[in-house]
Every structure is written in C-alpha cells, then in structure tokens.
C-alpha positions as CSV (number, residue, x, y, z in Angstrom):
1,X,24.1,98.3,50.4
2,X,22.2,95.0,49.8
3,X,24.4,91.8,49.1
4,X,22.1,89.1,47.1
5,X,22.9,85.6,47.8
6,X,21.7,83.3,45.0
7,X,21.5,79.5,46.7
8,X,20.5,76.6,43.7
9,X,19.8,73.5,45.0
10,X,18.4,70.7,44.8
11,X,17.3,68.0,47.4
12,X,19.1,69.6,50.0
13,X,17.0,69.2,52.7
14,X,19.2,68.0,55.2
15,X,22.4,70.9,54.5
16,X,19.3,73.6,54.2
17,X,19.9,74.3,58.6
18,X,23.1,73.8,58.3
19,X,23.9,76.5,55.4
20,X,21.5,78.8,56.6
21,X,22.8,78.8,60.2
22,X,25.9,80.1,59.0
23,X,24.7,82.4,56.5
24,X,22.7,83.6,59.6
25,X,25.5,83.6,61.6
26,X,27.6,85.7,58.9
27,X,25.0,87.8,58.5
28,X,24.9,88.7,62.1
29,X,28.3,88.7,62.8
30,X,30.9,90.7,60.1
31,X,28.5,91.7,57.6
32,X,26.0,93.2,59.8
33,X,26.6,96.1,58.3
34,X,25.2,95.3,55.1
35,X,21.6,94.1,54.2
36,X,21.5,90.4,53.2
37,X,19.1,89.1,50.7
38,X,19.2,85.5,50.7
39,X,17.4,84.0,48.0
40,X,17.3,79.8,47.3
41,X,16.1,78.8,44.1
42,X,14.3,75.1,44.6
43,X,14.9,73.7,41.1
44,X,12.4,71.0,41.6
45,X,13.3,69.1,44.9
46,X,10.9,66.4,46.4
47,X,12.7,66.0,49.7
48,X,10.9,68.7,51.6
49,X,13.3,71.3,50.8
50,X,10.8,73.4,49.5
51,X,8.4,73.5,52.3
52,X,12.0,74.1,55.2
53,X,12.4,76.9,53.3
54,X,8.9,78.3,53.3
55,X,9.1,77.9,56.9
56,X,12.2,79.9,57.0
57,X,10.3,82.7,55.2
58,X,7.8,82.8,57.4
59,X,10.6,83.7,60.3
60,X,13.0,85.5,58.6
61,X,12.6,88.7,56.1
62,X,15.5,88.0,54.6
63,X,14.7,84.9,52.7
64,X,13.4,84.5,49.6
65,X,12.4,81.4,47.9
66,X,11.7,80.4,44.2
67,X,10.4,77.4,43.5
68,X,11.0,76.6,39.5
69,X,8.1,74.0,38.1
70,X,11.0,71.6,37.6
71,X,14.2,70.7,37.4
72,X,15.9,73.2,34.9
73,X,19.3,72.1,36.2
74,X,21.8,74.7,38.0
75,X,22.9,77.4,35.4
76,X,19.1,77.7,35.1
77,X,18.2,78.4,38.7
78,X,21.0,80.7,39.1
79,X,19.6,82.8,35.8
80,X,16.3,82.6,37.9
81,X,18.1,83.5,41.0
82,X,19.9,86.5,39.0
83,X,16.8,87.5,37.5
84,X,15.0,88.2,40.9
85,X,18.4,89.4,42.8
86,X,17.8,93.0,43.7
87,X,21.2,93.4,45.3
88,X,23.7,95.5,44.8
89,X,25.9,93.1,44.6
90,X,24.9,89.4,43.7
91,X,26.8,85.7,44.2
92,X,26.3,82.5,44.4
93,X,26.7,80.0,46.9
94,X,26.4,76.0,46.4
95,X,23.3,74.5,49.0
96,X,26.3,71.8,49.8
97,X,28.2,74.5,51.6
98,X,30.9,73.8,49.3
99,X,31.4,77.7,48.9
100,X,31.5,78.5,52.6
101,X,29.8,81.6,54.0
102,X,32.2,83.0,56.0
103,X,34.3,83.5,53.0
104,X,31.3,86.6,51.7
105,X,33.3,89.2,53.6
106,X,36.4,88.9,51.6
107,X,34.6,88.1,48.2
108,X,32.8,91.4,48.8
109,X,35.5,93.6,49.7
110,X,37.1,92.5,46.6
111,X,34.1,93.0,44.4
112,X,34.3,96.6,45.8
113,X,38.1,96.9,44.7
C-alpha cells in the first residue's frame, strides 16, 4: 500500500527540516509498513525552498517535488499535488506542521474503516 502525502507550501524554508524529519521519523517508525510517497508542491517560493527540497530528492526516493511556475495559491497546489499522487491513499499536510505527522497512523486506519 502506498500512502501519498501532498505538502503545499510556500516560503517554508525554514519548517522544510523540521516537517520532513518527522515525516521521516513517522515513516520509519509506525508506518513502516506502508510505502510513503511524499510529495511537496513549491507554489512559487523565493526563499530557497525549492532548491532544500531538490536536495532532499537527491537523498531520499521518497520525495517528490513540483515546482508550479507561480503562485497559484493552496487549493491549486493541492489539485497539482492530487494530480500527480499515485497513492493509494492520498492527504494533505500543511508545510507549517500545523497537521502534525504523527497523527498519519490514525487518519489512515480510519480511511481504511
């Protein structure tokens, strides 16, 4: 089973290490079990978020980035995120870490109520 993780963001350089460490972490930890798809959708930072995330590609399969031409605004990068999702199951998690990852095990065994 593949779980797709759609991140929007914009200008979130600085929570990018953060958020991903725990996705990471989560990943590794209770849902290791199932095959994570992270894809962030850049909707047209200029803080360098863009290029910590190509680096993050570069080091980890997992991660996907698209990078939107500009900004499109939130509901529009999720569409994009949904659009190249191939998980089985797909959510969405704010860059802010608002939505915090170690809450994907319980939305997940829900979603397969």
């Amino acid at each position: 089973m593949i779980l797709s993780i759609v991140v929007p963001l914009l200008n979130e350089v600085e929570n990018l290490p953060f958020l991903y460490q725990k996705l990471d972490e989560v990943g590794r930890g209770v849902l290791k079990d199932v095959e994570l798809e992270l894809l962030f959708v850049d909707d047209g930072s200029s803080d360098g978020s863009y290029e910590l995330l190509a680096d993050l590609t570069r080091n980890d399969p997992r991660v996907r980035v698209i990078k939107l031409a500009r900004n499109f605004g939130s509901h529009g990068a999720v569409l994009a995120g949904f659009h190249h999702a191939s998980g089985d199951y797909v959510t969405i998690l704010a860059a802010d870490l608002q939505d915090p990852p170690e809450d994907l095990p319980r939305l997940l065994e829900r979603a397969k109520e």
